[in-house]
N, C-alpha and C positions, 0 to 999 in steps of 0.2 A: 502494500500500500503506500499510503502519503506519508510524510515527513511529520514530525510527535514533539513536541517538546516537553520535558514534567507528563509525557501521558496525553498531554490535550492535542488536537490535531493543528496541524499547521497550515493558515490558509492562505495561499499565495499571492492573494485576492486585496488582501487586506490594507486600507490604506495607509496605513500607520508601518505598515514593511515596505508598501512600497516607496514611501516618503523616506525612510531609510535606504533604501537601494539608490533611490535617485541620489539623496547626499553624496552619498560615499562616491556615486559614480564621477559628480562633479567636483568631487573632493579631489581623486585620483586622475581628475581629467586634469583640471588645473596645477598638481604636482609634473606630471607628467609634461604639459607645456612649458613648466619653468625648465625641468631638466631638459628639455630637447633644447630650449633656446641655449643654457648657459653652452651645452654638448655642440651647438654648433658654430658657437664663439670661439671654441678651443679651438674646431676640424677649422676653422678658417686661420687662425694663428698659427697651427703648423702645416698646416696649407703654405703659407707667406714665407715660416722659416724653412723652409723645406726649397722652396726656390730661390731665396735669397743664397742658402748654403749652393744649389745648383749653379749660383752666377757666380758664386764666388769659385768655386773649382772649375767651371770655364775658363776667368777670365786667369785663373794661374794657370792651366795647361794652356793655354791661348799664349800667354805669354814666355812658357818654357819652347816653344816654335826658336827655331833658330836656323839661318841660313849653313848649308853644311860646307862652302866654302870659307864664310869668314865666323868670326865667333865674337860677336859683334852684341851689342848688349841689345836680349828681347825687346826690348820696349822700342826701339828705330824702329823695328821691323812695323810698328802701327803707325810710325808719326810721318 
C-alpha cells in the first residue's frame, strides 16, 4: 500500500505537504542558482589563466626561434 507515518496514512494530497515540497523545492532551487553562478565565475577565471599561461609559453618558444646561420639575439628576429 501507501506511505504510514505513526500508523496514520499518508496523503499526498495534502496541502500543508505540499506547501512543504514546494518550499524546499524553491529553497534548493535558489541554492543551487547561487552555486552555478559562483561555479561559473571560477570556469571563466581559469578559463583567462589558462590562456594567459598559453600566450605566455608562445611568446617564449616564439622567441627561442633563432636564425641557424647567425646566433643573433631572438628578439631582432621580431623587430
Amino acid at each position: 500500500g501507501g506511505w504510514t507515518i505513526s500508523g496514520t496514512p499518508l496523503d499526498l494530497h495534502d496541502p500543508r505537504l505540499l506547501a512543504i515540497a514546494e518550499a524546499e523545492r524553491q529553497f534548493f532551487e535558489a541554492e543551487y542558482d547561487g552555486y552555478a553562478a559562483s561555479n561559473a565565475n571560477g570556469a571563466a577565471f581559469c578559463r583567462s589563466a589558462a590562456l594567459i599561461l598559453m600566450a605566455l609559453l608562445l611568446l617564449r618558444h616564439a622567441l627561442s626561434v633563432t636564425d641557424a646561420d647567425a646566433e643573433d639575439d631572438p628578439s631582432t628576429f621580431f623587430s
